[in-house]
C-alpha positions in Angstrom: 6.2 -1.4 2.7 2.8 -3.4 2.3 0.2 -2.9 4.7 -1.0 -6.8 5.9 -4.3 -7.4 7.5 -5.2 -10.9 9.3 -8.7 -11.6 10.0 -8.6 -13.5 13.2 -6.8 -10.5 15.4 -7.9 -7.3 13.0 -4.5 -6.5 13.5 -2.3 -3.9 10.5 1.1 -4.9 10.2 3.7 -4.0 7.6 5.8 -6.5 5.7 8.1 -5.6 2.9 7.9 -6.1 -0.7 10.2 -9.1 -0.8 7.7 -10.7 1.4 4.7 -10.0 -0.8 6.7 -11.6 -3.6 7.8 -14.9 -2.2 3.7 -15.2 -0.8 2.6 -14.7 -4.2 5.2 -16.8 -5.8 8.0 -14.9 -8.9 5.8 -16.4 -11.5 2.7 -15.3 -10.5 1.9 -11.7 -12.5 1.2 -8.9 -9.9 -1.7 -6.8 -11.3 -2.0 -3.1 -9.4 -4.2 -0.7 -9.3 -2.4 2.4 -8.6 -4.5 5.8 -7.3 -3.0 9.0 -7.3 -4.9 11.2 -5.1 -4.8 15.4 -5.5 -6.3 18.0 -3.3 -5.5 21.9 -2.2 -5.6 21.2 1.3 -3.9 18.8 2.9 -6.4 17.7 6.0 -9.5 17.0 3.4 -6.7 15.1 0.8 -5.9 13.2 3.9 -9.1 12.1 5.2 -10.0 10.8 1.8 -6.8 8.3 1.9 -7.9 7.2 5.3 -11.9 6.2 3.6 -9.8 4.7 0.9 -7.5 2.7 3.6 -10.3 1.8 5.1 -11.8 0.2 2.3 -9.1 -1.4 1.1 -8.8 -3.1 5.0 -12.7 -4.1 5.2 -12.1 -6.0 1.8 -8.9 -7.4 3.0 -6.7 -6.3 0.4 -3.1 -5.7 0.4 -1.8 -1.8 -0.7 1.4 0.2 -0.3 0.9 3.7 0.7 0.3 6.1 1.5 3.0 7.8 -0.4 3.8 11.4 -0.5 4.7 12.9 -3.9 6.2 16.0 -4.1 4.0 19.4 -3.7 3.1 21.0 -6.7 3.6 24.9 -6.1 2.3 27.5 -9.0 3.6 31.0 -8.3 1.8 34.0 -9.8 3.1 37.4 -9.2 0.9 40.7 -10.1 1.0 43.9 -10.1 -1.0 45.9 -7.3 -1.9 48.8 -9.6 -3.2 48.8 -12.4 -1.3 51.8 -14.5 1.0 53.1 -11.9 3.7 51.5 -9.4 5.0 49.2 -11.3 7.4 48.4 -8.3 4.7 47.3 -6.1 3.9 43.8 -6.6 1.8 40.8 -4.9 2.7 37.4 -5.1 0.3 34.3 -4.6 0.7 30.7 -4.8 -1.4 27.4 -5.3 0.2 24.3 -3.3 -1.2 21.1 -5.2 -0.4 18.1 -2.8 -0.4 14.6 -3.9 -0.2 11.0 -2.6 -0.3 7.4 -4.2 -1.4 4.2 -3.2 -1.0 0.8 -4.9 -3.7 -2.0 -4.3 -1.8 -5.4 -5.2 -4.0 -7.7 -6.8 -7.6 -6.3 -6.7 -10.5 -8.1 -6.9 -14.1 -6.9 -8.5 -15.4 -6.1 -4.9 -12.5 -3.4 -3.9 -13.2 -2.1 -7.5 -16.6 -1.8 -7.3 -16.8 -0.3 -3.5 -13.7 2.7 -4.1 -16.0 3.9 -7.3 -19.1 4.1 -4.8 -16.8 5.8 -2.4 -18.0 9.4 -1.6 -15.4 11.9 -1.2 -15.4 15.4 -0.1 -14.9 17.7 -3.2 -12.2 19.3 -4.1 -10.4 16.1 -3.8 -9.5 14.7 -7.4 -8.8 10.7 -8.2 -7.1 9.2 -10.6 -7.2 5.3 -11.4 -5.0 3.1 -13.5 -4.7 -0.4 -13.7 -1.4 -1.7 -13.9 
């Protein structure tokens, strides 16, 4: 789903991709910029997509997403002694969540206010043009 803005009403509304294409005609070349967003926790990761959202709807831009990907989990399991009980164990783990979002067509303003963007740390971006 695309996420639609009008100017007059400042009204969201989603309209699918077959939609977006027949606006922008089958010939026309669709350029994206795709950001894949990861943080720890989940609350900070998403109240950076919602500044990013927000951007992308005071510029009037059309984006898919957010989109979940799945949840990187690293498990690490250790002993609790250090010579002795080898039986006796910990285990930890480190949840990396993810999203995505696609920004269809973006002009030189949308570019040049998402790198000014301040986000909280901890939160890491990463930008490709498509």
């Amino acid at each position: 789903m695309v996420t639609s803005i009008s100017k007059e009403t400042k009204t969201v509304k989603k309209v699918s991709k077959a939609t977006v294409a027949k606006k922008l005609g089958a010939e026309a070349e669709v350029t994206k910029l795709r950001i894949r967003v990861r943080a720890y926790e989940h609350k900070i990761l998403d109240a950076s997509l919602k500044q990013i959202m927000d951007t992308a709807i005071r510029y009037d831009v059309q984006f898919f997403g957010p989109i979940p990907l799945p949840t990187e989990i690293k498990k690490y399991t250790v002993n609790r002694a250090s010579f002795v009980f080898k039986n006796a164990r910990e285990q930890f783990e480190m949840r990396v969540h993810k999203r995505l979002i696609d920004i269809l067509n973006p002009n030189q303003k949308i570019i040049e206010a998402l790198t000014n963007l301040s986000l909280p740390s901890g939160v890491n971006i990463d930008v490709k043009m498509m």
